[in-house]
C-alpha positions as CSV (number, residue, x, y, z in Angstrom):
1,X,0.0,0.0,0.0
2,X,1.2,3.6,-1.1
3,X,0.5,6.4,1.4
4,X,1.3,10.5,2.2
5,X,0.8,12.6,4.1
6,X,0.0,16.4,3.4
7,X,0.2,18.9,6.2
8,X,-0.9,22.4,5.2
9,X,-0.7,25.0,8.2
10,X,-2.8,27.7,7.4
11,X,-2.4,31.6,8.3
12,X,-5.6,31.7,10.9
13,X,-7.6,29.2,12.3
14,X,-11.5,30.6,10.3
15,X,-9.0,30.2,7.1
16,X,-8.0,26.4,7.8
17,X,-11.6,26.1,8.8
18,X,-13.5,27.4,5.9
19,X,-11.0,25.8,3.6
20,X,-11.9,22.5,5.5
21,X,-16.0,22.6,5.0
22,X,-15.8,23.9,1.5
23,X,-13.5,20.6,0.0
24,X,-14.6,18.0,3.1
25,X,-17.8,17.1,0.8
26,X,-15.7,16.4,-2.3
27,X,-13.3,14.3,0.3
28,X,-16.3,12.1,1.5
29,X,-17.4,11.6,-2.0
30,X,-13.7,10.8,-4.1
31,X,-13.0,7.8,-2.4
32,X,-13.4,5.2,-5.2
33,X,-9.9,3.7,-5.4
34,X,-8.4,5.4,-2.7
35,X,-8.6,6.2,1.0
36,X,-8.1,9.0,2.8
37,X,-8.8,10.8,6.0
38,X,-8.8,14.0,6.8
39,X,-8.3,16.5,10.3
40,X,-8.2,20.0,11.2
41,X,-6.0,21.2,14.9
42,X,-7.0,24.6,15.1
43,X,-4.8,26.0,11.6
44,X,-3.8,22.7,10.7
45,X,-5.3,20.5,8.2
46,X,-3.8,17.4,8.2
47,X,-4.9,14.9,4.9
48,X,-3.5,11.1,4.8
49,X,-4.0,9.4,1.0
50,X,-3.6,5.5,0.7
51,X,-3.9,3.5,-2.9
52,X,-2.6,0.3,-4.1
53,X,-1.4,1.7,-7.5
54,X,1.0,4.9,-7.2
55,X,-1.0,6.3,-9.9
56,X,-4.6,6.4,-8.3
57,X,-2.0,7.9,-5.0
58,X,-0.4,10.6,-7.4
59,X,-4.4,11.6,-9.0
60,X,-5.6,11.9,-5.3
61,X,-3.3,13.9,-4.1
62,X,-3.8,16.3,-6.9
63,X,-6.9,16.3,-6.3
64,X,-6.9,17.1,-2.9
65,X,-4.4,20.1,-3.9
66,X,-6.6,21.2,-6.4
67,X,-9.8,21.7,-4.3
68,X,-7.7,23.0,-1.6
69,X,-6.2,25.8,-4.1
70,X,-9.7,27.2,-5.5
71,X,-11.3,26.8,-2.0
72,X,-8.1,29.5,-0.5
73,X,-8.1,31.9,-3.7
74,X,-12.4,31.9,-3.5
75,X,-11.2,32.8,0.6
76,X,-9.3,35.3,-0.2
77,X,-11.0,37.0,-3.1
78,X,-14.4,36.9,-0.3
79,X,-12.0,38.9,2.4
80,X,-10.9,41.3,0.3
């Protein structure tokens, strides 16, 4: 089994928080060939990926990023 970790340490706790809620829907539901869990700690989000095939690790992961990256610009184009 293939696994990693992501740690992403936010600037504020109502940032790690709001980025949290907005992808933890798409995290429930994109776990077809891999697993995952995922946990905030005040502005921590911590996100742990498994998959038997490094590909379906590698697509996960980028996935995760991905919602992660629109969710904080959306954040910071809302406190502007």
């Amino acid at each position: 089994m293939n696994s990693f970790e992501l740690i992403l340490e936010f600037d504020n706790e109502e940032e790690a928080g709001v980025i949290y809620k907005s992808i933890f829907l798409e995290h429930l539901t994109s776990q077809i060939k891999s697993s995952a869990t995922m946990e905030i700690n005040k502005n921590v989000i911590k996100i742990n990926v498994k998959a038997e095939d490094i590909s379906i690790l590698k697509a996960s992961i980028y996935s995760y990023l991905r919602w992660i990256g629109v969710a904080q610009n959306i954040y910071k184009i809302c406190k502007e």
